[in-house]
C-alpha positions in Angstrom: 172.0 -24.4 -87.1 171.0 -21.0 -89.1 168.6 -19.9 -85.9 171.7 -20.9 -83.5 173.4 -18.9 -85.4 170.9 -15.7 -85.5 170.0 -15.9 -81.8 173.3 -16.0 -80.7 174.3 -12.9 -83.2 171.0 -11.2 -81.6 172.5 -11.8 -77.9 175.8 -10.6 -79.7 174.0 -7.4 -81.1 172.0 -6.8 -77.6 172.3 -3.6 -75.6 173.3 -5.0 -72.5 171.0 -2.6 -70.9 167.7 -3.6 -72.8 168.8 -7.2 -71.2 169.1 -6.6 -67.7 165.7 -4.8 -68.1 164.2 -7.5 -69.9 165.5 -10.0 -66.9 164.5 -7.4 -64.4 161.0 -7.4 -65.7 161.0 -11.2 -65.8 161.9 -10.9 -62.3 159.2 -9.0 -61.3 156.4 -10.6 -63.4 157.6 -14.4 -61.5 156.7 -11.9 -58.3 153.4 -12.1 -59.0 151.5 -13.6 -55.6 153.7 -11.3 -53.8 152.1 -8.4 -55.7 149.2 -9.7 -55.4 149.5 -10.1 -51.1 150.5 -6.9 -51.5 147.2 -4.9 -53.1 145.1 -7.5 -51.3 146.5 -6.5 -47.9 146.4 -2.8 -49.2 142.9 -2.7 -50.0 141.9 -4.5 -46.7 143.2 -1.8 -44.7 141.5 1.0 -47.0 138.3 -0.9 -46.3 138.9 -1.4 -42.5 139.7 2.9 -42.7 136.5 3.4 -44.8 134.6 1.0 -41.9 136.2 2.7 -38.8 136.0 6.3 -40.0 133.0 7.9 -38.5 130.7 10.0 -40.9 130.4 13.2 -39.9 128.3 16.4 -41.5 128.1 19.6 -41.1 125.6 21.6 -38.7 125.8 25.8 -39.5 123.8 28.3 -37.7 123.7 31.7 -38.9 123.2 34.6 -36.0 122.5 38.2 -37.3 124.0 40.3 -34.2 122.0 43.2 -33.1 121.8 46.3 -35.6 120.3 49.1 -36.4 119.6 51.6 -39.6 121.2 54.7 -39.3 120.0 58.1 -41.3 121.6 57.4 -45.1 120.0 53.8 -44.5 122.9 51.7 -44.0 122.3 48.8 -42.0 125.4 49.2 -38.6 125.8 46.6 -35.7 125.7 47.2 -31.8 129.1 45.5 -32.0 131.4 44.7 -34.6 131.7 41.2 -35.9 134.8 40.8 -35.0 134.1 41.8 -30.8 131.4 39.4 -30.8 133.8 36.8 -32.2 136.1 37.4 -29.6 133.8 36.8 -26.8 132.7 33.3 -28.6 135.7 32.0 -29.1 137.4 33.5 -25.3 134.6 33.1 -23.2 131.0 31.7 -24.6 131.6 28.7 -26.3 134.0 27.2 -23.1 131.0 28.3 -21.2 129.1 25.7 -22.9 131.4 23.3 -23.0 131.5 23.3 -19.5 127.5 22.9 -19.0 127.9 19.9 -21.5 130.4 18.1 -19.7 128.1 18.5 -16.2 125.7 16.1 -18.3 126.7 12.3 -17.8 125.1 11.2 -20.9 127.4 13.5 -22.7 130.4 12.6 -21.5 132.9 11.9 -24.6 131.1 13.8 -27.3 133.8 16.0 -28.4 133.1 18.4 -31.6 135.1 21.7 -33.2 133.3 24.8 -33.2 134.2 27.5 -36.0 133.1 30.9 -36.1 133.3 33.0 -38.6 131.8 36.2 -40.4 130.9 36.3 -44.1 132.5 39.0 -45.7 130.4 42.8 -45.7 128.0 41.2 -43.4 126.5 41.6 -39.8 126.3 37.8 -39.7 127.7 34.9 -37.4 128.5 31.8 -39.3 128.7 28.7 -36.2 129.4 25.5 -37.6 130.5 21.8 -36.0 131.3 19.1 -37.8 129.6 15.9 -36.2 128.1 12.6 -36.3 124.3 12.6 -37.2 123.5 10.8 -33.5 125.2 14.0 -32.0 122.4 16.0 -33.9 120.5 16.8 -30.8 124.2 17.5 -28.6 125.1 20.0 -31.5 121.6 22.0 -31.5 121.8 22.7 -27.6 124.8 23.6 -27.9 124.3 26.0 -31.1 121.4 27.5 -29.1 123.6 27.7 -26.0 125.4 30.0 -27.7 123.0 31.6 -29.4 121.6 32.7 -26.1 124.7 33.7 -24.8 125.1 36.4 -27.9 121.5 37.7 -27.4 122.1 37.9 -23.6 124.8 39.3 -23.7 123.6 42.2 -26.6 120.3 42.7 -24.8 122.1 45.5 -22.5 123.2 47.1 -25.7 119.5 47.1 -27.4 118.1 48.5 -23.9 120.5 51.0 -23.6 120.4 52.0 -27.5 117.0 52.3 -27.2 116.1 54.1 -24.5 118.9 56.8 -25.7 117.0 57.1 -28.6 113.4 56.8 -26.9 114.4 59.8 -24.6 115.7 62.0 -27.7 112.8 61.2 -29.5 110.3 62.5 -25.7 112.7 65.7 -26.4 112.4 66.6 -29.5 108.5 65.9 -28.6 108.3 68.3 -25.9 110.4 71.3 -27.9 108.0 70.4 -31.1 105.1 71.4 -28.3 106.5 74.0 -27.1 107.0 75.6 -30.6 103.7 74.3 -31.7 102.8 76.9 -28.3 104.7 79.8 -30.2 103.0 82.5 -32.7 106.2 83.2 -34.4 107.3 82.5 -37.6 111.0 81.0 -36.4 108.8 78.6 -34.2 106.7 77.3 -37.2 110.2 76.2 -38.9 111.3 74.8 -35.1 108.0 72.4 -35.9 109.1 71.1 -39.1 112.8 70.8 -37.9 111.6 68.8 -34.9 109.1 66.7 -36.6 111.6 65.6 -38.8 113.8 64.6 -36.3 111.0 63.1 -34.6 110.3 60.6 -37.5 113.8 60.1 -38.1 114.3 58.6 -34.5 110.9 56.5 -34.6 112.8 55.2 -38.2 115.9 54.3 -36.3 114.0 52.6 -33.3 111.6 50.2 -35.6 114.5 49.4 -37.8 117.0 48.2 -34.3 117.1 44.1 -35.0 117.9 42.6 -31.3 120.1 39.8 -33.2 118.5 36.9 -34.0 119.3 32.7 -35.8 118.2 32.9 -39.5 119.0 29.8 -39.7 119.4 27.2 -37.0 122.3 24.2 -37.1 121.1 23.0 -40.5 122.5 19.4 -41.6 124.7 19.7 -45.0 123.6 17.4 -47.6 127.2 16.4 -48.2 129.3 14.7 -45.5 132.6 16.9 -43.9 135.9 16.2 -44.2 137.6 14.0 -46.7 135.0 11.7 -47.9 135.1 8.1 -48.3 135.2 7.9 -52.4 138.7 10.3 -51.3 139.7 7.6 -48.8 139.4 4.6 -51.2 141.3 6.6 -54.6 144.2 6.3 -52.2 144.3 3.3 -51.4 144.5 2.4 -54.7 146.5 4.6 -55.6 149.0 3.8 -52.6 148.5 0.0 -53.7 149.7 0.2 -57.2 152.8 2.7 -56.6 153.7 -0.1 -53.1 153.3 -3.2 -54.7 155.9 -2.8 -57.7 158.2 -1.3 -54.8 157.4 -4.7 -52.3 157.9 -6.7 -55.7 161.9 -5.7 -55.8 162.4 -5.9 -52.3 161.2 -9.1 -52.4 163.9 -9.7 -55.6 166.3 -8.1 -53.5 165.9 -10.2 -50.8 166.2 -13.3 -52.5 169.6 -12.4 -54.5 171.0 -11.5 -51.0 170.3 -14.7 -49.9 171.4 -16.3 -53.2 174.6 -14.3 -52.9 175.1 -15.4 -48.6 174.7 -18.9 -49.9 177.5 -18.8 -52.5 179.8 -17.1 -49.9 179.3 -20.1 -47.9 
């Protein structure tokens, strides 16, 4: 009779609010299989999204665009980064696109191209994010491009350097010609012009005609979200859902409890 007594003083004394947790929680805890359903079903999908999703890595080829020195030694391009951009991205790479799609076997490869230029450099960054079978696809069309840049720059180191070839036959007729000359003005013409001289032979060794320093290496890491990524939130989407299915489930049933009772 005493613990009569004290449990039904303790229901008495009992926040209603701590009770209708306690009974929700009950609730939810007798909603266990459907839970369970629920992070099975979850985690099936995760691992049908980790089986489905196709591994893809990186393939970057860096293109140093034609340069040359100038007199204080810094190190200038033909063309600026950004103009050579331009012409990738507006005219080159939908070139190549177009030479791949005339090949039947590969029709439906599909890959982004990103170009880009590393800050205070004279460098091309070309990158695609593929599947490793599509290694040999991305390389020819990498070096499609490639080709494209150092055709298309070739008429800029020709013309460069034959400016700077018919200075440099100038100054090496005047340095004759003053070489020719008794006078004293014509000895400091020679070392005027002989300085020149070298300075232009400087400026022609030193013109790069743009070359691939490197050409679409593989990363070591796989691109784009990775699969470790793909499963965290699956769990993570499984245990915030299944508490959430759990009341619906609760809900559902006092409906129907409460539709009954109308009856």
């Amino acid at each position: 009779m005493t613990g009569d007594r004290m449990d039904s003083r303790v229901k008495e004394n009992a926040n209603p609010g701590e009770m209708l947790l306690v009974d929700f929680v009950v609730l939810l805890i007798k909603q266990w299989k459907i839970m369970l359903a629920s992070v099975v079903c979850i985690m099936l999908l995760t691992l049908i999204a980790l089986w489905l999703k196709p591994v893809k890595y990186g393939f970057v080829t860096v293109y140093a665009i034609a340069s040359y020195e100038t007199l204080e030694g810094n190190r200038v391009g033909l063309e600026k980064p950004e103009e050579v951009i331009a012409k990738l991205d507006n005219v080159f790479i939908d070139q190549q696109r177009r030479q791949l799609l005339q090949d039947d076997e590969i029709t439906g490869i599909t890959f982004d191209v990103d170009v880009s230029n590393p800050r205070n450099t004279l460098l091309l960054r070309i990158s695609s994010d593929a599947e490793t079978a599509y290694r040999p696809v991305v390389e020819q069309f990498h070096e499609g491009l490639v080709a494209s840049i150092q055709e298309d720059q070739h008429q800029l180191v020709e013309s460069l350097t034959e400016r700077l070839n018919e200075q440099y036959e100038a100054y090496s007729q005047a340095l004759e010609a003053a070489r020719e000359s008794n006078s004293e003005a014509a000895r400091e013409l020679q070392v005027t012009f002989f300085e020149k001289m070298l300075q232009l032979e400087r400026r022609i060794e030193s013109i790069n005609p743009g070359d691939s320093t490197q050409f679409a290496l593989q990363s070591l890491e796989p691109a784009g979200i990775g699969k470790k990524f793909i499963l965290a939130i699956g769990i993570i989407v499984a245990l915030l859902l299944t508490p959430l299915v759990a009341v619906f489930s609760v809900f559902v049933k006092q409906v129907a409890v409460a539709y009954r009772r109308a009856k």
